[in-house]
C-alpha positions in Angstrom: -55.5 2.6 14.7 -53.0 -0.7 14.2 -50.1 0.0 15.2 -47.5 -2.4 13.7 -45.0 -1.0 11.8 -44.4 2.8 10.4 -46.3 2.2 7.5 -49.1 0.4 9.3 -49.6 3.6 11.5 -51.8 4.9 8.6 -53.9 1.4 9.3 -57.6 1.2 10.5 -58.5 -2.0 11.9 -62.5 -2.2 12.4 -63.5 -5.7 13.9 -66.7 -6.9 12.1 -68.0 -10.3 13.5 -66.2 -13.1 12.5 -63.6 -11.0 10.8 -61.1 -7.9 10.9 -61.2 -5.4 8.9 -58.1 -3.1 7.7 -58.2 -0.3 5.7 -55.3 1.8 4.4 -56.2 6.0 4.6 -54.1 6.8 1.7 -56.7 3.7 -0.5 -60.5 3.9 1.6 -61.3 1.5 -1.0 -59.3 -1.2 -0.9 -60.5 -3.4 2.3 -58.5 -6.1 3.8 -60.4 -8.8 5.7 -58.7 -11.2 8.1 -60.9 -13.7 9.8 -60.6 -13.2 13.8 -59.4 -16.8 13.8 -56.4 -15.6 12.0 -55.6 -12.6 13.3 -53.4 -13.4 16.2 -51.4 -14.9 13.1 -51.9 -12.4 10.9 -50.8 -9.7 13.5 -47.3 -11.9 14.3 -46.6 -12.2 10.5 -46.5 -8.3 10.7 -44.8 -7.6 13.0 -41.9 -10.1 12.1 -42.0 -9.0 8.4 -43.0 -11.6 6.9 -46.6 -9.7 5.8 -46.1 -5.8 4.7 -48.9 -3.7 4.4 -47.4 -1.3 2.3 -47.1 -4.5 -0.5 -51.1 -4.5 -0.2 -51.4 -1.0 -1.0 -49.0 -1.1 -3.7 -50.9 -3.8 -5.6 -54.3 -2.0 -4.7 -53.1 1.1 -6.5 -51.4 -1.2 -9.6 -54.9 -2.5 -9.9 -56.7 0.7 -10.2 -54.1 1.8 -13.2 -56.9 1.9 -16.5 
């Protein structure tokens, strides 16, 4: 598990290759990849708040509304 912020604690991170995956267990089926290139990045925009997962899943379940 990723552990980045409180919300982030229910956060898989599954390294594929060249890329990262994260998926949310409240939303399976909405995948986040982040290229390993970025993820050192990606991890720091976290963690300072400048990315917030929660926002992801928000948007994920907006786009599942019929």
């Amino acid at each position: 598990m990723l552990q980045m912020s409180h919300d982030a604690s229910r956060v898989a991170a599954k390294r594929i290759n060249d890329h990262v995956e994260l998926i949310h267990v409240d939303n399976p089926d909405a995948v986040l990849e982040v290229p390993r290139r970025d993820w050192e990045a990606f991890t720091a925009a976290v963690k300072s708040g400048a990315f917030d997962l929660e926002t992801l899943n928000r948007q994920a379940e907006g786009s599942n509304v019929a």
